[in-house]
Backbone as numpy.savetxt, mean C-alpha at the origin, in Angstrom:
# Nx Ny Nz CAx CAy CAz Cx Cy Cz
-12.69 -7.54 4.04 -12.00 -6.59 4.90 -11.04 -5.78 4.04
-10.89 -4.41 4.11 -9.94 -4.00 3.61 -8.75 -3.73 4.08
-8.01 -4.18 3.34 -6.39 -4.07 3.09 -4.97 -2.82 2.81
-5.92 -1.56 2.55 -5.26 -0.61 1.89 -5.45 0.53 2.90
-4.52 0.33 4.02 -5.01 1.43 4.99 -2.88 2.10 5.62
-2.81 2.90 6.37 -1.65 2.79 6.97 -1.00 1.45 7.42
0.40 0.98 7.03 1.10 -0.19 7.81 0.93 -1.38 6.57
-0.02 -0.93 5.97 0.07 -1.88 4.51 1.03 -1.49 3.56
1.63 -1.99 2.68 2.19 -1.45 1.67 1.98 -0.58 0.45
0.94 -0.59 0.06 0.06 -0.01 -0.61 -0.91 1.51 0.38
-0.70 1.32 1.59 -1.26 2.22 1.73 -0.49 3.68 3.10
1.21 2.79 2.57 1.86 3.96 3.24 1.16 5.60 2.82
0.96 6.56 3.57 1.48 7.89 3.29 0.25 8.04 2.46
-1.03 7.16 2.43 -1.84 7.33 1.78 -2.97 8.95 2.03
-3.34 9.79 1.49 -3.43 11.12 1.41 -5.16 10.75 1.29
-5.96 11.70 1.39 -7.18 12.15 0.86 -7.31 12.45 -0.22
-6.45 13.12 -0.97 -6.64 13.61 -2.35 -7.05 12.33 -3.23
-7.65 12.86 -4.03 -8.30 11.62 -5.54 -8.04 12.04 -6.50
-7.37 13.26 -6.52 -6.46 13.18 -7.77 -4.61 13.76 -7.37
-4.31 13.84 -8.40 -2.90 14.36 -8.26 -2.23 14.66 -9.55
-1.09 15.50 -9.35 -0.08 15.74 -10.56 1.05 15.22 -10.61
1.50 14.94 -11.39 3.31 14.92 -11.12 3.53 16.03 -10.82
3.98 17.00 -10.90 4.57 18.14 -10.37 4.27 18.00 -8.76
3.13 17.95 -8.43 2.45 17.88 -6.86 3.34 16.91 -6.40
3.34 15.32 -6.94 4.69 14.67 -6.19 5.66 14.47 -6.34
6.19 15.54 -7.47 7.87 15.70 -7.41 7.75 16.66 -6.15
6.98 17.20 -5.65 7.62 18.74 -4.69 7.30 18.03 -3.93
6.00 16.73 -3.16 5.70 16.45 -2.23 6.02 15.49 -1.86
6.29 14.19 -2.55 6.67 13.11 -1.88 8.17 12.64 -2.09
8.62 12.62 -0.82 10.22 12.63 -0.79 10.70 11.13 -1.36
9.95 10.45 -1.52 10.42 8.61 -2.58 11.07 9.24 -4.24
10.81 10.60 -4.27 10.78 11.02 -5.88 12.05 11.33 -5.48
12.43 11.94 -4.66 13.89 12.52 -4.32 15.04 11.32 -5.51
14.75 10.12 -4.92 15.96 9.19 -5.24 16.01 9.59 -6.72
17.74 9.37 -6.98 18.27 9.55 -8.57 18.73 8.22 -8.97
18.55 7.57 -7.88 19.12 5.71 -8.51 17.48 5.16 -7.93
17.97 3.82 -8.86 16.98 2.87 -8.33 17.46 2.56 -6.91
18.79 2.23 -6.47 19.01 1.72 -5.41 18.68 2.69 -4.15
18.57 4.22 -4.66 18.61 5.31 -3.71 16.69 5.03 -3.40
15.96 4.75 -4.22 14.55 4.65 -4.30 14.07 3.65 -3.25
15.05 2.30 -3.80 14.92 1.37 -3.01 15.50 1.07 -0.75
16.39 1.90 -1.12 17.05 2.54 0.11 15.97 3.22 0.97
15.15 3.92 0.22 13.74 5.38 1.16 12.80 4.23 1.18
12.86 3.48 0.29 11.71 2.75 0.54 11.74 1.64 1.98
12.39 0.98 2.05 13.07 0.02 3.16 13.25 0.69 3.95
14.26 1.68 4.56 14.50 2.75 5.54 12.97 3.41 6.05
12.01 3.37 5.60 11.05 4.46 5.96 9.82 3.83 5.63
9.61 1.92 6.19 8.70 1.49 6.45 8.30 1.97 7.72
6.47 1.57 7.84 5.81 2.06 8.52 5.65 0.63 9.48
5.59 0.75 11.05 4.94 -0.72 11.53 3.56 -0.83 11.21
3.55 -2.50 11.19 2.26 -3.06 10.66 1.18 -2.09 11.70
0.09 -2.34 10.83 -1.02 -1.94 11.79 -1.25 -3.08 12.69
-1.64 -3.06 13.75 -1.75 -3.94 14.95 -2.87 -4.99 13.75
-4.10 -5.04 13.30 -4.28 -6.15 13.01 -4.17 -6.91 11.05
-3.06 -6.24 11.04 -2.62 -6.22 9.56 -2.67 -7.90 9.45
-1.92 -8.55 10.14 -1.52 -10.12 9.55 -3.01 -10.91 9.53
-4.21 -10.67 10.49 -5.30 -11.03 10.27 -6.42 -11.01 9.19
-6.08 -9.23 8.97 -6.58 -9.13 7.52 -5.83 -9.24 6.04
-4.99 -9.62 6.17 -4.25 -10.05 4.69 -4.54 -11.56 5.10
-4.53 -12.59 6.26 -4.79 -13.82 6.21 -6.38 -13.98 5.65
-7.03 -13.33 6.21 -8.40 -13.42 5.63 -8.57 -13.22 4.34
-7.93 -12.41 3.87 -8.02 -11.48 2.28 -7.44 -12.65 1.59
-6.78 -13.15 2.02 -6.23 -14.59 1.59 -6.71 -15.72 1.85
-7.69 -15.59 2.11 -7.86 -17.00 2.24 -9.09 -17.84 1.12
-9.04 -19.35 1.21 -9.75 -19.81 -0.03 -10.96 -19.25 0.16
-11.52 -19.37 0.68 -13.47 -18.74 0.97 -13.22 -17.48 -0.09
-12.39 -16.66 0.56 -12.58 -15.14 -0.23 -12.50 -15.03 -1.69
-11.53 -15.89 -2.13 -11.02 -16.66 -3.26 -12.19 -16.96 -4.17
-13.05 -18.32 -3.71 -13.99 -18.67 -4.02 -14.68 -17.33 -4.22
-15.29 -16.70 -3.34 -16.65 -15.90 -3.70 -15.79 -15.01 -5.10
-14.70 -14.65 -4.62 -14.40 -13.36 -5.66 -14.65 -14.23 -7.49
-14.60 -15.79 -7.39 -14.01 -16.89 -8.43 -15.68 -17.00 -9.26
-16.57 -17.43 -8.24 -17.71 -18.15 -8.30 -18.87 -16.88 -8.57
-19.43 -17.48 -9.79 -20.77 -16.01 -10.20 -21.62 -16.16 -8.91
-22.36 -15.28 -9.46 -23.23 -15.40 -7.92 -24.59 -15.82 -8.23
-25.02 -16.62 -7.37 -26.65 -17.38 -7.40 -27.73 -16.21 -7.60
């Protein structure tokens, strides 16, 4: 199942684009704004997203030993 969608952490504010510049997210994404770490850390906490309704199911699954195993074990 995948994991990397809105309400995940990894997939706040996540865009279509497949590529990007720095310049593009100094002008576009306001996390660049901060001039401290603590100011970074502040946008970041302040301007979580709620979970996606079945977020805790799929990170339990994504976690769990089975998935583990297959990702561990070559394949027959």
């Amino acid at each position: 199942m995948p994991a990397h969608y809105v309400g995940s952490a990894c997939g706040k504010n996540m865009s279509l684009k497949v590529t990007f510049t720095v310049g593009f997210e100094r002008k576009f994404n306001p996390t660049l704004d901060a001039r401290t770490f603590k100011e970074f850390e502040e946008h970041l906490l302040n301007n979580q997203l709620k979970p996606f309704p079945r977020h805790i199911q799929i990170k339990e699954t994504n976690s769990s030993p089975q998935i583990a195993e297959k990702l561990i074990s070559p394949s027959r």
